[in-house]
C-alpha positions as CSV (number, residue, x, y, z in Angstrom):
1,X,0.0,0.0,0.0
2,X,1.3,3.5,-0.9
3,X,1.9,6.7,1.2
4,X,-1.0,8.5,-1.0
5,X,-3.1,5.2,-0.5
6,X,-2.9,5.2,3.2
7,X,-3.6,8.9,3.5
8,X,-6.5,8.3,1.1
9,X,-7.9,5.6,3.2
10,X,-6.8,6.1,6.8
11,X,-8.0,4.4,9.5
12,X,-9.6,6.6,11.6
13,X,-12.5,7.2,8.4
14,X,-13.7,3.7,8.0
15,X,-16.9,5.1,10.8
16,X,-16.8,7.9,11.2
17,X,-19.9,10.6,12.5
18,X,-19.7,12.3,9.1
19,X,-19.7,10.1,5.7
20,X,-20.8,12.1,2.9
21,X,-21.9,10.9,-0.5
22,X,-18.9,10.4,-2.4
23,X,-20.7,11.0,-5.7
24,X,-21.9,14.6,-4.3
25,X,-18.7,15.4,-2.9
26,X,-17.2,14.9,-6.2
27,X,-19.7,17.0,-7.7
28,X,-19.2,19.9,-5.3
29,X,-15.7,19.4,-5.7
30,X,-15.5,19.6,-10.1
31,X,-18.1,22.7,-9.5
32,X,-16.0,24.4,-7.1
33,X,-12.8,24.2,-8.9
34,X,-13.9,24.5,-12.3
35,X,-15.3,28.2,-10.5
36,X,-11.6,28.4,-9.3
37,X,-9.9,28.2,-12.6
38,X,-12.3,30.6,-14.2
39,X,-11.5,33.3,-11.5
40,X,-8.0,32.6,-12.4
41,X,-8.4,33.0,-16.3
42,X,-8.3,37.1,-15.8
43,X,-4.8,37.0,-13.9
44,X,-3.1,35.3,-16.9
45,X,-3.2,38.0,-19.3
46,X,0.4,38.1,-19.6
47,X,3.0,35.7,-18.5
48,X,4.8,38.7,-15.9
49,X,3.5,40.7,-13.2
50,X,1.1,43.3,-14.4
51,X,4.2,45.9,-12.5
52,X,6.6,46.3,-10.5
53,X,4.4,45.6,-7.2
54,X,2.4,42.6,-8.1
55,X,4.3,40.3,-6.6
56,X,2.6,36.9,-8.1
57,X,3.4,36.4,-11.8
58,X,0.5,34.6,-14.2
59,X,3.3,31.6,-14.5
60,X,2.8,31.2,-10.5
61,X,-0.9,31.6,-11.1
62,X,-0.9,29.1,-13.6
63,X,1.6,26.3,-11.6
64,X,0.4,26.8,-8.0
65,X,-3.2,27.7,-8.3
66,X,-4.6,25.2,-11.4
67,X,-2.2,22.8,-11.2
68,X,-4.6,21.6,-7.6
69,X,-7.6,22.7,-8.8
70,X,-7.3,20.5,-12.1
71,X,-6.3,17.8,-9.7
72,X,-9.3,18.1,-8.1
73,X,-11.4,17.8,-10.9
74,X,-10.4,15.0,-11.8
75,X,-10.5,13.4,-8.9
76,X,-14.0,14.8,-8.3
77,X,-15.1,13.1,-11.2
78,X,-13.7,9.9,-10.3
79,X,-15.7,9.9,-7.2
80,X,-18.7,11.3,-8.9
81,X,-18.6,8.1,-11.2
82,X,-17.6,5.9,-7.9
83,X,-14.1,5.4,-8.0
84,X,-12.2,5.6,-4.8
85,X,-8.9,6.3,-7.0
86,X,-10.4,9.8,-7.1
87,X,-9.9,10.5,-3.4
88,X,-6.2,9.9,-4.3
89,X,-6.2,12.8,-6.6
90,X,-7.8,14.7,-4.3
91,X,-5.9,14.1,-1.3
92,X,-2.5,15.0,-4.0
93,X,-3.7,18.2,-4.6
94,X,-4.2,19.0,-0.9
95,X,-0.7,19.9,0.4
96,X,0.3,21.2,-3.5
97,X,-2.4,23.9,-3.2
98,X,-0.7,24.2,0.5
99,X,2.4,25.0,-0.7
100,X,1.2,27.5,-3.3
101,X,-0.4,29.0,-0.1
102,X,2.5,29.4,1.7
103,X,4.5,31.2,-0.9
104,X,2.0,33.6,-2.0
105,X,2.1,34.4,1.8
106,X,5.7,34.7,2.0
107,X,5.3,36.8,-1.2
108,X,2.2,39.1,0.3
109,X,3.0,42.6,0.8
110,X,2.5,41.7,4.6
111,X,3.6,38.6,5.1
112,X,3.7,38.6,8.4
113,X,0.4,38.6,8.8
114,X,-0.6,36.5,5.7
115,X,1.8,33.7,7.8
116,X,0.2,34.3,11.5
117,X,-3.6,34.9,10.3
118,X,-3.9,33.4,6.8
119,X,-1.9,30.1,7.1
120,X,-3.2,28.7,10.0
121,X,-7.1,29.5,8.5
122,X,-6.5,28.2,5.4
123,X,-4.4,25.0,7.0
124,X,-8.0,24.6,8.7
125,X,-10.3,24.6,6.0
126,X,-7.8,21.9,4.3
127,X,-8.2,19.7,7.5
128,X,-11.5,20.2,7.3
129,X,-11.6,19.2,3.7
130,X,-9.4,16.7,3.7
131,X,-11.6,14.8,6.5
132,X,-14.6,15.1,4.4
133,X,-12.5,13.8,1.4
134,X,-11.4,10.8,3.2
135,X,-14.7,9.9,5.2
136,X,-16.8,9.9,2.1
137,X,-18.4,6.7,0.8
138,X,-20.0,5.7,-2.3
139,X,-22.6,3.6,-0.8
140,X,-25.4,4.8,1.4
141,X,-24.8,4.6,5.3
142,X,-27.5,2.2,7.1
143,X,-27.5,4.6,10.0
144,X,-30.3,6.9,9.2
145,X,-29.1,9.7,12.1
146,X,-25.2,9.6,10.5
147,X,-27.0,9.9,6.7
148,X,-29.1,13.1,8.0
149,X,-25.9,14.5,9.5
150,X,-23.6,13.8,6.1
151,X,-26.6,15.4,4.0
152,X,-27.0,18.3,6.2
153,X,-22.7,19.3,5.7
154,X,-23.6,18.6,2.0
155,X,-26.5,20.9,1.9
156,X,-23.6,24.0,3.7
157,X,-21.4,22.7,1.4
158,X,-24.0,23.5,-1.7
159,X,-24.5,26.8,-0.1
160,X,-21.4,27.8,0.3
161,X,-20.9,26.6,-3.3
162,X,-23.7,29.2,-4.6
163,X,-22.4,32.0,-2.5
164,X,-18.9,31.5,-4.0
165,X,-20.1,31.4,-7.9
166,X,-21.8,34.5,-7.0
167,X,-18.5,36.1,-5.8
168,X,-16.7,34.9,-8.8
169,X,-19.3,36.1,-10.8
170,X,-18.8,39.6,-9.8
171,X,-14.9,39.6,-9.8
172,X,-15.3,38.7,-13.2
173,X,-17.8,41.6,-14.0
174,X,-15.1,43.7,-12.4
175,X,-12.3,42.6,-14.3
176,X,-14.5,43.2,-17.8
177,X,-15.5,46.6,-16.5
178,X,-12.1,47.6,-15.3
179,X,-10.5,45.8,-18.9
180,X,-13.1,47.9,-21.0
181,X,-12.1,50.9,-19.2
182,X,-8.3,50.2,-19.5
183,X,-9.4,50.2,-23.3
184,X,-11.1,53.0,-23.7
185,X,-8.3,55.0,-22.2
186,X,-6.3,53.6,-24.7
187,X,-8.6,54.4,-27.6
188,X,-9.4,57.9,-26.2
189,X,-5.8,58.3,-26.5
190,X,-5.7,57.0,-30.3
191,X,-8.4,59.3,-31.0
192,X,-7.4,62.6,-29.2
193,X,-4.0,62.7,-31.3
């Protein structure tokens, strides 16, 4: 048995309180990410830093942020179709978006902060994560109390889900509006010489 086998199945998640659907964690999980990467798409306009203060190039971007989230999706759509060989993917991604966290917070204008505040939330909601991840199951659990429990983190999960397409949604709006303007500028100068 593999390292990324025995953290994809580890022995405290065989029964556990919460055992979500696999096949709707997986869908949660390609919906999500494939939100992710879109939010992304605007930041990799060019392959440097926009100036001299971004401190994140699109290359970064494109390495440390979609390189998970792809992960992910595939292994979201492994477990939507019932594989367990999905939970391997997505347990892989886990500490590779991790690391992409720390650096960008090394890199943050603050990074003292981003290290004491932002690490140890995000390090949270991977724990978090990653226990969902592992305790899912494809069947349905016999106990009726644990199957109203799984469906009711699902159902935050959904929510959460909806709340965060609508926040993409939006950024992208502002990166069009702010784009067109940046455009116009440019034309207004074509057009006033």
């Amino acid at each position: 048995m593999s390292l990324l086998e025995r953290l994809a199945e580890p022995a405290f998640a065989k029964d556990h309180v919460i055992r979500p659907s696999s096949r709707t964690l997986g869908a949660i999980l390609v919906a999500f990410n494939v939100l992710s990467c879109i939010r992304w798409f605007p930041e990799l306009r060019s392959v440097f830093p926009d100036n001299f203060t971004d401190p994140i190039t699109p290359v970064q971007i494109l390495v440390g942020a979609l390189l998970p989230q792809i992960l992910m999706i595939a292994g979201g759509i492994w477990m939507m179709l019932g594989d367990a060989r999905g939970k391997r993917l997505v347990v892989l991604s886990i500490p590779v978006g991790f690391v992409y966290v720390l650096a960008v917070a090394m890199q943050s204008y603050y990074p003292g902060l981003a290290l004491i505040f932002g690490v140890p939330f995000f390090a949270a909601w991977l724990a978090f994560f990653y226990y969902l991840v592992v305790t899912s199951q494809v069947g349905p659990d016999p106990r009726v109390w644990r199957r109203v429990l799984s469906t009711a983190v699902m159902v935050l999960a959904v929510g959460f889900l909806v709340v965060y397409a609508s926040i993409v949604f939006r950024t992208l709006d502002a990166y069009a509006t702010s784009y067109a303007m940046h455009q116009g500028s440019l034309h207004a100068q074509f057009l006033a010489a």
